[in-house]
C-alpha positions as CSV (number, residue, x, y, z in Angstrom):
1,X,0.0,0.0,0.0
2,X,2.6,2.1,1.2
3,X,4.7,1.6,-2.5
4,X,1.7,2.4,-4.2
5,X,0.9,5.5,-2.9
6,X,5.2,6.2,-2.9
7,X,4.5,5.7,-7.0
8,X,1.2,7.2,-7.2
9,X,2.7,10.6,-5.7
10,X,5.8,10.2,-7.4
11,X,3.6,10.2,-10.7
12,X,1.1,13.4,-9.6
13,X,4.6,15.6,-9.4
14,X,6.3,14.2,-12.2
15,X,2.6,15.1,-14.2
16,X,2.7,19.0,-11.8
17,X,6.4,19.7,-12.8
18,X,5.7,18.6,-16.7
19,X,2.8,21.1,-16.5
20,X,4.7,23.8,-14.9
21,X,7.7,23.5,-17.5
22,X,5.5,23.2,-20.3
23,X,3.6,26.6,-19.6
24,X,6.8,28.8,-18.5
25,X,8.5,27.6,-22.2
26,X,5.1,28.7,-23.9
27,X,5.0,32.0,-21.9
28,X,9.2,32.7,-22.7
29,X,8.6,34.0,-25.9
30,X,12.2,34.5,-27.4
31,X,13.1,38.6,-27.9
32,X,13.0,38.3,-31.6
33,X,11.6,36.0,-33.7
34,X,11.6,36.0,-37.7
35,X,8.0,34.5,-38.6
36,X,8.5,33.2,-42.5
37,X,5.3,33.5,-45.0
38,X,3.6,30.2,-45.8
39,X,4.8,28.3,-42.5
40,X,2.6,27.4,-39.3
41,X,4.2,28.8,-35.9
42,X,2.8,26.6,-32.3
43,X,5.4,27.6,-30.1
44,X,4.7,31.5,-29.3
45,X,2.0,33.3,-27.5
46,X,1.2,36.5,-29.8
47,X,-2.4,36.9,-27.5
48,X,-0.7,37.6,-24.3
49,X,-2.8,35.4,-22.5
50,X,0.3,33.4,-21.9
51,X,-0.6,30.4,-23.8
52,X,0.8,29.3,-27.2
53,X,-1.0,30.4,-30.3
54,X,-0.3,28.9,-33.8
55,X,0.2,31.7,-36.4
56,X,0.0,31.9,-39.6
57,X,1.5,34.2,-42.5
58,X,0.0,34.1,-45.6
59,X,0.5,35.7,-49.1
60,X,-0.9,36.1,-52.6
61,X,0.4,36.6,-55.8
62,X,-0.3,39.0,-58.6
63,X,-0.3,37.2,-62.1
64,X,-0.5,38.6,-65.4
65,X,-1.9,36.8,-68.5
66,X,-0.9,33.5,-66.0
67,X,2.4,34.7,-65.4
68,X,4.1,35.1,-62.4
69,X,5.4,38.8,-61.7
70,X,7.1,39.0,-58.6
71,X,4.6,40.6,-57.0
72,X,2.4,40.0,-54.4
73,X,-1.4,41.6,-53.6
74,X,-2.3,40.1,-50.7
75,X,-1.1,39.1,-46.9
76,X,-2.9,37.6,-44.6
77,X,-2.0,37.0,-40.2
78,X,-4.3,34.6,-38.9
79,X,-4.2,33.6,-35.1
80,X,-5.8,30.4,-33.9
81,X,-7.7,30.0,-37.3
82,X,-8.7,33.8,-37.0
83,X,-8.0,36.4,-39.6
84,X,-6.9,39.4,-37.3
85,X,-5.0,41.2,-40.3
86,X,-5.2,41.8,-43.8
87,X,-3.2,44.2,-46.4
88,X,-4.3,44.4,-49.9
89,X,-1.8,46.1,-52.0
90,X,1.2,45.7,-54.4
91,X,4.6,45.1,-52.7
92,X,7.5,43.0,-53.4
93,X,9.3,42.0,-49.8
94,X,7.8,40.6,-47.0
95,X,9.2,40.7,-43.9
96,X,7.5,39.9,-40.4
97,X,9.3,39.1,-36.7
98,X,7.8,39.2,-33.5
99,X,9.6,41.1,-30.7
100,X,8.6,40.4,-27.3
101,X,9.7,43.1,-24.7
102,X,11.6,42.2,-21.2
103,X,8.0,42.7,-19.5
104,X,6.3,40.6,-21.7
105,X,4.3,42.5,-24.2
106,X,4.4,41.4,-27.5
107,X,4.2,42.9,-31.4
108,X,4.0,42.1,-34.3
109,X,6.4,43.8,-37.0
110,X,5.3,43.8,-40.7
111,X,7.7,45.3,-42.8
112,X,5.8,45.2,-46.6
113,X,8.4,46.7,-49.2
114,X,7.6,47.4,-53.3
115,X,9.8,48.7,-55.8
116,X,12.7,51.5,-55.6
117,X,12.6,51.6,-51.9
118,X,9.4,52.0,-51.5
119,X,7.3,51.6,-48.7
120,X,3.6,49.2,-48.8
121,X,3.3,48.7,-45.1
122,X,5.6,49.7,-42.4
123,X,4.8,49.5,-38.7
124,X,4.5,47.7,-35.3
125,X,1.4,46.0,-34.3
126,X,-0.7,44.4,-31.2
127,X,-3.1,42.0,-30.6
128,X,-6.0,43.5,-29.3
129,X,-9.7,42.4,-28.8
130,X,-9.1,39.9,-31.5
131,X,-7.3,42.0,-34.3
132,X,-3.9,43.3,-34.6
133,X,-4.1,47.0,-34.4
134,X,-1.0,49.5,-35.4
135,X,0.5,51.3,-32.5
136,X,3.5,52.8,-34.8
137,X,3.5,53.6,-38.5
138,X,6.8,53.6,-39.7
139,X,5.6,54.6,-43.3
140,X,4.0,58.1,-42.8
141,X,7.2,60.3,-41.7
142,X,7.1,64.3,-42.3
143,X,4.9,64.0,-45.6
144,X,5.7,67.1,-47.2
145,X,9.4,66.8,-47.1
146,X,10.0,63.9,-49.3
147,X,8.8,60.2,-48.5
148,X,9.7,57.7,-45.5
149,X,11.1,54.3,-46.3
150,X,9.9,52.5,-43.3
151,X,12.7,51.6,-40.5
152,X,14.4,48.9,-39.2
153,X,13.8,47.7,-35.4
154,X,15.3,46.0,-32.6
155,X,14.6,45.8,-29.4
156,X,16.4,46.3,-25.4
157,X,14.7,46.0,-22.8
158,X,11.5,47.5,-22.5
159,X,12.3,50.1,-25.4
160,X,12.1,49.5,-29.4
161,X,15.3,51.0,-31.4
162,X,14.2,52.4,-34.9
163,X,15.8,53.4,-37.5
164,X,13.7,54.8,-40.3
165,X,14.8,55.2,-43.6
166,X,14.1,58.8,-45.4
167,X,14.2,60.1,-49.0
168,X,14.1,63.9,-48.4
169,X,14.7,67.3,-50.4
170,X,17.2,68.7,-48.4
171,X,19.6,65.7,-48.2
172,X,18.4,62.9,-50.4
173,X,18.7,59.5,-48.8
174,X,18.9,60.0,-44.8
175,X,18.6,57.5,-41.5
176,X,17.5,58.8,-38.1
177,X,17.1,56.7,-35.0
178,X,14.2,57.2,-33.0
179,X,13.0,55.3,-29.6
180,X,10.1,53.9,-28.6
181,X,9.5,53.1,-24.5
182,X,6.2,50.7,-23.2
183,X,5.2,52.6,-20.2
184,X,1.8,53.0,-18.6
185,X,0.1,50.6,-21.2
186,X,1.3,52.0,-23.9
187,X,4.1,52.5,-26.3
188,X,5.5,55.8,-27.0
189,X,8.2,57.6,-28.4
190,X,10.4,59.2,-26.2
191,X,11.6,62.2,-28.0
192,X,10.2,64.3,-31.3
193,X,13.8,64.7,-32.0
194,X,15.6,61.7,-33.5
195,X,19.6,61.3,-34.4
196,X,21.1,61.2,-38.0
197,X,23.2,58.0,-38.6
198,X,23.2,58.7,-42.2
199,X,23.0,61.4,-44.5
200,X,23.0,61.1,-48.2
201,X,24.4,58.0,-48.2
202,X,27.5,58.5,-45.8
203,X,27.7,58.6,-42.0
204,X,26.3,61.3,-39.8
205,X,26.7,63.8,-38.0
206,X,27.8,64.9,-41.7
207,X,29.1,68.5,-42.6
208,X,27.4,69.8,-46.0
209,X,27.9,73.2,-47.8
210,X,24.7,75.6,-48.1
211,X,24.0,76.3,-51.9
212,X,21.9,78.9,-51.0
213,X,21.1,81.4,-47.7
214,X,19.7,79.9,-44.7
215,X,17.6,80.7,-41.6
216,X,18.1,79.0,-38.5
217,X,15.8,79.4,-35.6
218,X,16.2,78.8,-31.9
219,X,14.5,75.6,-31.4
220,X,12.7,72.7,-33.5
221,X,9.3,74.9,-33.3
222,X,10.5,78.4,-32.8
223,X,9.7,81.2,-35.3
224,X,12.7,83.4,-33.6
225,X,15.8,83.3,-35.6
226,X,18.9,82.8,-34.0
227,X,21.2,83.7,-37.1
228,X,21.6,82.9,-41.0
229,X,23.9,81.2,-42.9
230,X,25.5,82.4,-45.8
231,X,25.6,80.2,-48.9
232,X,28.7,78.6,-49.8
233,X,29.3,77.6,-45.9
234,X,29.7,74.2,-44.3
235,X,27.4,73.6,-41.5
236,X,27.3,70.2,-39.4
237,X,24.1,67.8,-39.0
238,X,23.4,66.4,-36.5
239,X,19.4,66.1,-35.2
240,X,16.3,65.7,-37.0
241,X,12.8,67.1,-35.5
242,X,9.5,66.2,-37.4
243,X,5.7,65.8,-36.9
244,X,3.5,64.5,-39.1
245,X,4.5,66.8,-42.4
246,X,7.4,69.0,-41.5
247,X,10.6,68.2,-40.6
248,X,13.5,70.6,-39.2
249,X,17.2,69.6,-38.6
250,X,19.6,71.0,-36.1
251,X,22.6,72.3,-37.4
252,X,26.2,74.0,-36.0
253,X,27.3,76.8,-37.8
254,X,30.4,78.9,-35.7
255,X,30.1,77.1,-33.0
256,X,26.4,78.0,-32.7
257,X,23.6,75.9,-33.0
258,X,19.9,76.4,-34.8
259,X,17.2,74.8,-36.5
260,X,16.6,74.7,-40.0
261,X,13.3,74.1,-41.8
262,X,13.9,70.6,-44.6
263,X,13.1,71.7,-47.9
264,X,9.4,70.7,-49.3
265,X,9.7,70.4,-52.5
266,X,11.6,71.6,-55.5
267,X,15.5,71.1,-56.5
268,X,18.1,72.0,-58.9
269,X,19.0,70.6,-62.1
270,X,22.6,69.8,-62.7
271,X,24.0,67.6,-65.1
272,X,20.6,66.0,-66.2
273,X,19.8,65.2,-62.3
274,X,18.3,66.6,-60.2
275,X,20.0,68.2,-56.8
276,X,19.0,70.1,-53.3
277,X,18.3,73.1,-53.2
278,X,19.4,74.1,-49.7
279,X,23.3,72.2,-50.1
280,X,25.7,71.2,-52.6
281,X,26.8,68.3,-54.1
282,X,23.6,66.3,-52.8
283,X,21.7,64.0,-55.6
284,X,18.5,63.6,-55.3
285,X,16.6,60.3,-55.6
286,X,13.0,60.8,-56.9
């Protein structure tokens, strides 16, 4: 009697501890995870309920006359047999990871790229009331000062990195890192003024000459000029303030700093391309 009950407890914890380990692997989501179209994923929990869901990453193709173009029209997310997200639109890359923060909170990125660095679908997502629902739209950056390109991401901590791509009229091709904190329920960014890795192709902060006069005011939103710049100076780069259409980047010139308004549209023709009109030297990529 005594053996049986020995082997009958021995069985209840070895059942108790396979339960426990089972459920704290389904809950450890890794930090990043790459989730490839056309596979089935059963080992992450993308709800938040803790639990494992399976996921699912579909896509469509665009023919033409019966021919494969290279492009796709459609991607589908479904969660536990559930559409919760659909985009219907040309784009040729495809790209989808799921981050998973240090306090457990979860997002979806989708990362939808066409032609000439273009941008379908750029942005962060949560599961919410049974859809995924954007929380940051890496596509629409500063809209009347040349187009964003989405951005790249990666995560520490509680806190996304991004890097977003920019095609602009004042320095052509451009990268500025922003950061994104999950505090109070929500995930914000933690400054309107980002950093410049890259400008116009090369590493920032960047020195560029003015092709033309300048005005630089006292801060990202100020109307009070702090001094002008003559064209035909060099001036250094180094921040980049936007909101939803205008940008303005912080510049040194003599040891001073100010804030110049980007460009909105317009440029130079040289050499049968075209060129900014605020500096030098600086193709344009439209």
């Amino acid at each position: 009697m005594k053996k049986t009950s020995k082997l009958f407890a021995a069985m209840i914890l070895t059942l108790i501890c396979a339960v426990g380990i089972g459920a704290s692997a389904f809950a450890a989501n890794p930090t990043s995870v790459t989730l490839k179209p056309g596979k089935t994923y059963k080992s992450y929990d993308i709800t938040g309920d803790k639990k494992p869901d399976t996921i699912v990453i579909s896509q469509k193709k665009h023919l033409y006359e019966g021919e494969d173009t290279g492009v796709y029209k459609e991607m589908r997310v479904l969660v536990n047999g559930k559409q919760v997200y659909a985009l219907n639109d040309f784009y040729f890359y495809l790209q989808t990871k799921l981050y998973t923060l240090d306090n457990g909170k979860t997002f979806l990125y989708i990362d939808a790229t066409s032609d000439d660095y273009g941008v379908t679908a750029c942005g962060l997502f949560r599961y919410q009331s049974g859809a995924l629902k954007q929380v940051v739209d890496f596509h629409k950056v500063a809209l009347k000062c040349g187009e964003g390109q989405g951005a790249d991401v990666k995560v520490k901590g509680n806190t996304f990195i991004a890097d977003y791509g920019l095609e602009t009229y004042s320095f052509s091709q451009a990268r500025v890192r922003y950061y994104y904190k999950y505090t109070n329920g929500t995930l914000k960014r933690t400054s309107s003024i980002g950093s410049f890795w890259e400008i116009g192709f090369k590493t920032a902060p960047r020195s560029l000459t003015t092709r033309i006069k300048l005005t630089a005011y006292k801060s990202q939103t100020s109307d009070r000029k702090a001094f002008t710049i003559p064209a035909g100076k060099s001036v250094r780069i180094d921040k980049c303030y936007w909101n939803k259409y205008y940008m303005r980047f912080r510049v040194k010139y003599n040891g001073r700093y100010g804030w110049v308004k980007a460009a909105t549209r317009g440029y130079e023709i040289e050499n049968r391309g075209m060129f900014s009109k605020q500096f030098r030297n600086i193709q344009l990529g439209f």
